[in-house]
C-alpha positions in Angstrom: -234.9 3.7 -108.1 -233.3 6.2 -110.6 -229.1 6.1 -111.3 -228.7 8.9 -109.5 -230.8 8.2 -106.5 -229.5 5.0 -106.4 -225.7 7.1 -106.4 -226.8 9.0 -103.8 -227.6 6.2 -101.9 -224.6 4.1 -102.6 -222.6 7.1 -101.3 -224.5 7.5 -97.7 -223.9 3.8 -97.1 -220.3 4.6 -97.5 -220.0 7.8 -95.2 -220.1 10.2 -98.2 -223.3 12.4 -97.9 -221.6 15.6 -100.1 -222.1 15.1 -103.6 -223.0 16.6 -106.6 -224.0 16.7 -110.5 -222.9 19.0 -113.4 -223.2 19.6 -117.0 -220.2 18.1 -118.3 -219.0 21.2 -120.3 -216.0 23.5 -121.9 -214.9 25.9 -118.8 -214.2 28.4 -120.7 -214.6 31.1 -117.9 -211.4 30.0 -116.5 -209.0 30.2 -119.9 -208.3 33.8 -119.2 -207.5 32.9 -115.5 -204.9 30.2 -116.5 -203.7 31.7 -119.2 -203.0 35.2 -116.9 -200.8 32.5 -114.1 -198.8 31.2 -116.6 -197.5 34.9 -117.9 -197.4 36.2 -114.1 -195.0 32.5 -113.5 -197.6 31.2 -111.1 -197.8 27.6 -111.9 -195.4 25.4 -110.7 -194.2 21.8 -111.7 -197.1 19.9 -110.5 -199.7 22.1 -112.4 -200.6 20.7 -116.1 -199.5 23.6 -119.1 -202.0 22.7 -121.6 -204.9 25.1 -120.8 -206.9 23.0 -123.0 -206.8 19.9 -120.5 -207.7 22.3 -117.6 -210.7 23.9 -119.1 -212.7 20.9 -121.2 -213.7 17.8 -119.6 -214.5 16.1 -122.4 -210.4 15.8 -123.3 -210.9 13.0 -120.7 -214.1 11.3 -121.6 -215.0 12.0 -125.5 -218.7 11.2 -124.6 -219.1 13.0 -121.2 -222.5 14.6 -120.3 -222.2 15.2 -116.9 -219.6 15.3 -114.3 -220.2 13.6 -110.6 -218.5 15.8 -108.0 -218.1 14.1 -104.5 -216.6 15.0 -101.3 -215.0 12.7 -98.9 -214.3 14.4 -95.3 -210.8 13.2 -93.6 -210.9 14.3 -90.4 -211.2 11.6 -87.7 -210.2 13.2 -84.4 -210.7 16.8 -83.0 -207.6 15.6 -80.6 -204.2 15.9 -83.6 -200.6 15.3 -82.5 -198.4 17.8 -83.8 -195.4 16.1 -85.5 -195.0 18.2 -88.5 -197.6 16.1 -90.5 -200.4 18.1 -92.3 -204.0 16.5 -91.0 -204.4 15.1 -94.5 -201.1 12.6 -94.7 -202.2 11.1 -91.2 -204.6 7.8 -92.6 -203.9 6.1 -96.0 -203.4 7.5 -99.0 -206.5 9.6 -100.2 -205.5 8.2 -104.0 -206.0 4.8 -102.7 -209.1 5.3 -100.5 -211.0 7.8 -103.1 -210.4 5.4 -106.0 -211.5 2.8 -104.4 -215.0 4.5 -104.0 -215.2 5.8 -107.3 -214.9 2.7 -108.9 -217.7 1.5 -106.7 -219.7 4.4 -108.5 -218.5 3.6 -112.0 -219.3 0.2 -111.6 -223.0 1.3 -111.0 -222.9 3.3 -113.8 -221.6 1.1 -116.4 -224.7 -1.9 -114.7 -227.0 0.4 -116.3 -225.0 1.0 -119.5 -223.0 4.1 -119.2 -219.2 4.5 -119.5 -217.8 6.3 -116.5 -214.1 7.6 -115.4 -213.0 8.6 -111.8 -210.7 10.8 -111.2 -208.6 12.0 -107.8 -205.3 13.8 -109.1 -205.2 12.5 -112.4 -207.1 15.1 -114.7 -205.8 18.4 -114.9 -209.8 20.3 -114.1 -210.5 22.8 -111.8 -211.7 20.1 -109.3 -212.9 22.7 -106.8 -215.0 25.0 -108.9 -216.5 22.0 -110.3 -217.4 21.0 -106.4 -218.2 24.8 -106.2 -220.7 24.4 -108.8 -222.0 21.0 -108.2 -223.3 22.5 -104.8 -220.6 20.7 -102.4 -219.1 24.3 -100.9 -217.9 27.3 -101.5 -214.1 28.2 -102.6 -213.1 30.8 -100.0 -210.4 33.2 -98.9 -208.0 30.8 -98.2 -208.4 28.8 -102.1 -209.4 26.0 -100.6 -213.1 24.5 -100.7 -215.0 24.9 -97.4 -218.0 22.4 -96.9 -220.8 23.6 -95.0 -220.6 19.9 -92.6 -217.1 19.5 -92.9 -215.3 22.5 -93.6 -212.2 22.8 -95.6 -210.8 18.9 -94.3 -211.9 17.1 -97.3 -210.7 15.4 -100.6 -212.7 15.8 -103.9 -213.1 13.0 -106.7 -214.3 13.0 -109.7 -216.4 11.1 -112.3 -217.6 11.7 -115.8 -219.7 9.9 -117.5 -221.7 9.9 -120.6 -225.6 9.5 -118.6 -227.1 12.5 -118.6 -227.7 13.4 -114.9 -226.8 16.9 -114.4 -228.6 19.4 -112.5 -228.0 23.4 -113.2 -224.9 25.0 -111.4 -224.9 26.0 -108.0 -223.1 29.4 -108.8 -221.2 31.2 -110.9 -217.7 32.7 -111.2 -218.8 36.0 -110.2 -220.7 34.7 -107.0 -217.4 33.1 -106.0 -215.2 36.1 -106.9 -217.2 38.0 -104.4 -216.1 35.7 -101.1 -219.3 36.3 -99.6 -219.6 33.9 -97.3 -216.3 34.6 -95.7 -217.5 38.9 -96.1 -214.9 40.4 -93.9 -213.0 37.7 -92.1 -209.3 37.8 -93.2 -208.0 35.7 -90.5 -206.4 33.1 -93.2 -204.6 36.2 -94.9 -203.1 37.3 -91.4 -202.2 34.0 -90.8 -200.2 32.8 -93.5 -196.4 32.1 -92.6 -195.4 33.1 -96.2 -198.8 35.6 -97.6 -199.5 32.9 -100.4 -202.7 33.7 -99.8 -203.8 37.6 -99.7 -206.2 40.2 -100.8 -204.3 40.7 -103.5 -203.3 37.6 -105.5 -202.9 33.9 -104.5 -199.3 32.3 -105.0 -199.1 28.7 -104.8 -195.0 29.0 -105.5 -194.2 29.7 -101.7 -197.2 28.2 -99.9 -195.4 26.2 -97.1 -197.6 22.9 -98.2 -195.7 23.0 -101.3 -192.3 24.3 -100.0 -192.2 21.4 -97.8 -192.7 19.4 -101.3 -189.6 20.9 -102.9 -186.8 19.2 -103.4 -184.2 22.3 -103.2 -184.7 24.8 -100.3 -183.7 28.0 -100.1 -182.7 29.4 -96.3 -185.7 31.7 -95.6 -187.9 29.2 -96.7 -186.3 26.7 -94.0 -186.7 29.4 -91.4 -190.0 29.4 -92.4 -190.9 25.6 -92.4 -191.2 26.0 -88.2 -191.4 22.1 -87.8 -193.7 21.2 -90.9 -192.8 17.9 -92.0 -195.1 17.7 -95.0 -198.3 20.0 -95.6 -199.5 22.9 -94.2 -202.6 23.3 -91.7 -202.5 27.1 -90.6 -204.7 28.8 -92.8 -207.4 25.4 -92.5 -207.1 25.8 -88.3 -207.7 29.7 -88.1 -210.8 29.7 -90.5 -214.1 30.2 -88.6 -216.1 27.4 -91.1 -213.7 25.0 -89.6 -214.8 25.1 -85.8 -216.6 22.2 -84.4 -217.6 20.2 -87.7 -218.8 16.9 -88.3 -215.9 14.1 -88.3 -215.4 11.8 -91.3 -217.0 8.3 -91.1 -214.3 7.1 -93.3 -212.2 4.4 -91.7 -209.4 4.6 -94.2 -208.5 7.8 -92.9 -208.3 7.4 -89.1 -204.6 7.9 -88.5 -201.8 5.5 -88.7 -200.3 5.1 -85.3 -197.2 6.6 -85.8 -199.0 9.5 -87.0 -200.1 9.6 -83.2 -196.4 10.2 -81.6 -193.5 12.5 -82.3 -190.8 11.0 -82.8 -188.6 13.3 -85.2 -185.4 11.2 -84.6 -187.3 8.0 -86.1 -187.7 9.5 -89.4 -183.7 11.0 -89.8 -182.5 7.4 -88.9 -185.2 5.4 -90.8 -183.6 3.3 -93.5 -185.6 2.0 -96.7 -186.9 -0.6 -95.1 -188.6 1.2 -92.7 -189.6 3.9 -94.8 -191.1 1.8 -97.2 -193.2 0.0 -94.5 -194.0 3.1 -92.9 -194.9 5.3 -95.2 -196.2 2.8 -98.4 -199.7 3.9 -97.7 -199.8 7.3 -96.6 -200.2 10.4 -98.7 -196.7 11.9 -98.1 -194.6 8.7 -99.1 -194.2 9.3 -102.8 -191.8 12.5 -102.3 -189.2 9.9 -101.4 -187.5 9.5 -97.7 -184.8 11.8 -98.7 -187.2 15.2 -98.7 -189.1 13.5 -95.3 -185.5 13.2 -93.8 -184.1 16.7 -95.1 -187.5 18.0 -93.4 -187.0 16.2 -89.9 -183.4 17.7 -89.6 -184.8 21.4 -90.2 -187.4 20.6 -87.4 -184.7 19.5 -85.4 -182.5 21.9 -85.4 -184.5 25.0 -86.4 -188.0 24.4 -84.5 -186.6 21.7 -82.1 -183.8 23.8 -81.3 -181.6 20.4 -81.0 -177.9 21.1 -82.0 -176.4 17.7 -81.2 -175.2 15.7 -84.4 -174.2 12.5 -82.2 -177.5 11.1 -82.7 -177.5 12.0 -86.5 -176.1 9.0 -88.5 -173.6 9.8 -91.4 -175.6 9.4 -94.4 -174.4 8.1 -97.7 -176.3 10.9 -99.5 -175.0 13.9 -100.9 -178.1 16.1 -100.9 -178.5 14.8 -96.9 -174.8 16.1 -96.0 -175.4 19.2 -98.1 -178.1 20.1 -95.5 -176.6 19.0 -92.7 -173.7 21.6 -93.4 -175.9 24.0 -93.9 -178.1 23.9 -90.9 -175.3 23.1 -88.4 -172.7 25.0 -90.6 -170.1 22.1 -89.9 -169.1 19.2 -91.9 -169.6 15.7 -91.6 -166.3 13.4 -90.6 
């Protein structure tokens, strides 16, 4: 059995049946697009400024020859609870899960002599054009990469390696310029709380996903939050490509079983004890419990519609109090 074959395989036996292999190469096709956000001010702090480590793969691995794209679905249930929790932060932390199957892959690799690297959020490459290219979907409307088994509710991961096993793109930048397969469907664009996404430009700066993220909130983009907690779903759960698809075979990311109640007053009273054994393993635990906390008191009194502060305890924390005033426009005794 060949490397890849024998990859392919590997993959199946783990519930992974999307994946794909590319040139490792200079995109230079994309300099002029990054270069273009950062002079419009469209990047924002989580982005990587070097345009360099964006564009060539081979900043990463010197050696690289071709690039493994893979795509591991996360949706478990079609039956969600809605607490404010984007579908992605419900099971354990994608970084864990995805590394821990990449490093199954590299481990083949290097058996028959390669060097190999996985990645899941820790290269600065355009991780979905690469998917795009390696055949695992298309990039659509709503920026995000839609899978033709399981729609947009997947992570990508990547691997380089120095074995040449690439096959020829799947597309090009002009193919996926032209939204074809999403022609004239603009149900995403209607949808959008904030119009991050459009016709005209994309704006990653007031998608709600991120402004959930922030750590300083302006008052319209509280009004806007409607009961998010962390993430955003609403573009993902009006798009057509997402209707009846194939659930993940993943175990790591069937829901924790908090993730199955709302209970908004749990996380405003959590201490860090329970935080920390709460939300260690999820994907939404590293903003801190402060940002989850400032978050539950805007569902609460914004989308909740709960004005009573009795069962609100008096928090040591500045930032905390500052929002408290704000929202409930009294202060704290």
């Amino acid at each position: 059995m060949g490397i890849k074959n024998q990859i392919i395989k590997t993959c199946a036996s783990l519930g992974i049946d999307s994946i794909g292999f590319i040139k490792c190469r200079r995109f230079d096709e994309l300099e002029s697009f990054y270069k273009e956000r950062k002079i419009l001010n469209l990047q924002n702090e989580f982005e990587e400024d070097d345009v360099e480590k964006r564009i060539n793969p081979n900043q990463y691995l010197e050696e690289g020859k071709t690039i493994i794209s893979i795509a591991f679905p996360y949706l478990t249930s079609k039956i969600n609870t809605n607490n404010g929790f984007s579908l992605y932060t419900k099971g354990m932390d994608y970084h864990y899960v995805i590394g821990k199957y990449l490093k199954i892959i590299c481990e083949i690799i290097e058996y028959h002599g390669g060097k190999a690297k996985g990645f899941v959020d820790s290269n600065a490459l355009p991780e979905r054009y690469i998917a795009y290219l390696a055949g695992n979907g298309f990039i659509g409307k709503n920026n995000l990469l839609i899978n033709k088994k399981y729609g947009s509710y997947i992570f990508l991961g990547e691997i380089i390696t120095d074995l040449e096993i690439y096959d020829d793109d799947n597309g090009s930048l002009d193919d996926l310029n032209s939204f074809k397969e999403c022609g004239e469907c603009n149900k995403c664009y209607v949808a959008c709380p904030t119009k991050a996404i459009n016709a005209n430009k994309k704006n990653c700066n007031i998608c709600l996903s991120y402004i959930t993220q922030k750590k300083e909130l302006q008052d319209w983009e509280m009004e806007k939050l409607q009961g998010r907690m962390f993430g955003c779903d609403t573009c993902q759960l009006v798009c057509p490509y997402n209707i009846e698809k194939e659930l993940s075979k993943i175990p790591e990311f069937l829901p924790f079983d908090f993730m199955n109640s709302d209970d908004n007053d749990f996380v405003i009273n959590m201490g860090n004890t329970q935080f920390k054994e709460t939300f260690k393993n999820t994907s939404c635990g590293w903003r801190g419990k402060n940002v989850l906390k400032r978050n539950a008191l805007i569902r609460r009194k914004i989308y909740l519609k709960n004005d009573d502060l009795s069962k609100i305890p008096k928090f040591e924390s500045p930032y905390l109090n500052g929002y408290i005033n704000r929202l409930f426009q009294k202060t704290r005794i």
